[in-house]
C-alpha positions in Angstrom: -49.5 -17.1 -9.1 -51.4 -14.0 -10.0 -48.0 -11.5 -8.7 -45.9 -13.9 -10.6 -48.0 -12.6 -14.1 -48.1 -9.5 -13.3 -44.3 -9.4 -13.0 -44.1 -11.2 -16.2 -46.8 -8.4 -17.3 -44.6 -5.9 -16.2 -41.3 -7.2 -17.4 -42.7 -7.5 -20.7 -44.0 -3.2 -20.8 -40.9 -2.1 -20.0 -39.1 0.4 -22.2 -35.9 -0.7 -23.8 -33.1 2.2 -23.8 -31.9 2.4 -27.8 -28.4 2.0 -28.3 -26.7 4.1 -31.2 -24.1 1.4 -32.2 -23.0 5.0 -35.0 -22.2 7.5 -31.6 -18.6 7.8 -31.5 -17.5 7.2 -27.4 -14.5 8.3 -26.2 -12.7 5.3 -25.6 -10.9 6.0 -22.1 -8.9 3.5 -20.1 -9.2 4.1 -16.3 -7.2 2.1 -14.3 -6.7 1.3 -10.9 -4.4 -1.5 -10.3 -5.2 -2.2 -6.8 -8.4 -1.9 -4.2 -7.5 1.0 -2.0 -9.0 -0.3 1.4 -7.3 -4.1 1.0 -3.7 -2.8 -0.1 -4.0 -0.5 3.7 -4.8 -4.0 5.6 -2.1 -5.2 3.9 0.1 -2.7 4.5 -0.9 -2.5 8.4 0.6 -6.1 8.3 3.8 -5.2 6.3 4.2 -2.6 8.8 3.6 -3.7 11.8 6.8 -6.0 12.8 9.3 -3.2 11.8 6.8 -0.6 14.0 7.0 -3.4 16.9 10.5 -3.2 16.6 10.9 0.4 16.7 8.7 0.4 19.5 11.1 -2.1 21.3 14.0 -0.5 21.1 12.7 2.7 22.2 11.0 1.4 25.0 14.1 -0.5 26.2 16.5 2.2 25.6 14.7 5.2 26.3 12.0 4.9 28.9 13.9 2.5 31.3 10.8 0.9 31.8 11.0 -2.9 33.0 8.4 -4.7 30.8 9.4 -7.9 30.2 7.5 -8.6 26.9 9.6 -5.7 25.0 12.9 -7.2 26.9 11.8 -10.6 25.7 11.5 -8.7 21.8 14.6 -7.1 22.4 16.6 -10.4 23.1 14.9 -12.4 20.7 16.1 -9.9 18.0 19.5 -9.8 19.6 20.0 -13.6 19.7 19.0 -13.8 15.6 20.9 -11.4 15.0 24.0 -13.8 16.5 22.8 -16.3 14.3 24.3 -17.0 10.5 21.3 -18.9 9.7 18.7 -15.9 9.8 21.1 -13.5 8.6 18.6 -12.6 5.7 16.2 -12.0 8.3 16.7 -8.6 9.4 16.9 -6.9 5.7 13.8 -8.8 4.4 12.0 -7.6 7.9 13.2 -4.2 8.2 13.8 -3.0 4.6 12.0 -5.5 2.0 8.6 -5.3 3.9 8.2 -1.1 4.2 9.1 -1.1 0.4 6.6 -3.7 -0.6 3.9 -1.6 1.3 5.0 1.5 -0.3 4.8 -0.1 -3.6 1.3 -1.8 -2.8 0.0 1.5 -1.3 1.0 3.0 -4.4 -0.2 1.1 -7.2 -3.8 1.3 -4.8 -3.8 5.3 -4.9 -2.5 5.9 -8.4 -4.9 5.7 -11.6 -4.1 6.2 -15.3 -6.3 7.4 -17.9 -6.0 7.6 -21.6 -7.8 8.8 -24.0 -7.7 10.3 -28.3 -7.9 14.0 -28.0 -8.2 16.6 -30.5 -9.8 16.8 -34.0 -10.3 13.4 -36.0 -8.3 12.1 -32.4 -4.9 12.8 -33.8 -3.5 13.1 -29.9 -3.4 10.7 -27.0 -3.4 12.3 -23.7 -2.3 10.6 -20.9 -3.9 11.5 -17.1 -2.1 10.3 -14.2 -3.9 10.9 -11.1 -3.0 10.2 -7.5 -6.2 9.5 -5.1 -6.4 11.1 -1.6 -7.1 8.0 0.5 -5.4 9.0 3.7 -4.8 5.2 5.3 -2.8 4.4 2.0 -0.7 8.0 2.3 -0.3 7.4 5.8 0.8 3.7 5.3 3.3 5.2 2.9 5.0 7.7 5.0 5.0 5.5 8.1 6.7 3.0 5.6 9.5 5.6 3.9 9.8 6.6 8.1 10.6 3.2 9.3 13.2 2.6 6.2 14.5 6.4 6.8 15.1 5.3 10.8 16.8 2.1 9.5 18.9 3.6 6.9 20.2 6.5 9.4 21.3 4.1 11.8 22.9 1.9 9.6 25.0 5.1 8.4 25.5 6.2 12.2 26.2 3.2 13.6 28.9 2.4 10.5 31.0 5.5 11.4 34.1 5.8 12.5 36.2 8.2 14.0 39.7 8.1 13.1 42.6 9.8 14.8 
């Protein structure tokens, strides 16, 4: 009982800070649309089946090696892509998904600030300002990497030579 009055005791001597309700603030709008550390876990997840992929198709074209579980990849993405049903698949999967994370990753690293500048505020200035958070700038040029890869086969694989 007795540290419960003097707590109230206390509570009650404390020094209010005055407010000026007459001081003219800047009136600044700082925005960032999206937490930085959940758009990266996001993006690791938009990322990671077109990365798996990639990794795949190396693995079974390149290195020869004989792993069953990328052979097993590799023929499941072979028989879809036989398939008219999941045609949609493969776009939505290789292209939709990098873009969304690049989009995500953006809006997490990019804030926008404006504010009345000037005498008697007659200009606005607006501030746009990109954030160094190195998982997000990563996530983004793994993403524009994976849809750069896709797009250049696409292009390769869709010319022809004509005699």
């Amino acid at each position: 009982m007795k540290d419960k009055n003097e707590f109230l005791k206390e509570m009650e001597n404390l020094q209010v800070p005055a407010a000026d309700p007459s001081a003219q603030h800047q009136k600044i709008i700082k925005m960032a649309i999206l937490n930085a550390s959940r758009s990266a876990k996001v993006g690791v997840w938009l990322v990671a089946l077109p990365c798996f992929f990639l990794l795949s198709v190396f693995v079974y074209y390149y290195s020869h090696a004989n792993s069953n579980w990328f052979e097993a990849m590799f023929n499941t993405i072979i028989s879809l892509d036989s398939s008219p049903v999941v045609d949609f698949l493969a776009p939505i999967v290789l292209f939709i998904l990098p873009i969304i994370c690049i989009i995500i990753n953006l809006l997490a690293i990019t804030h926008v600030q404006t504010q009345k500048a000037g005498e008697g505020y007659k200009y606005r200035e607006f501030s746009f300002t990109i954030r160094i958070r190195w998982w997000n700038i990563a996530l983004i040029a793994l993403s524009v990497a994976i849809i750069a890869a896709f797009i250049i086969f696409a292009m390769t694989e869709n010319i022809s030579v004509r005699s």
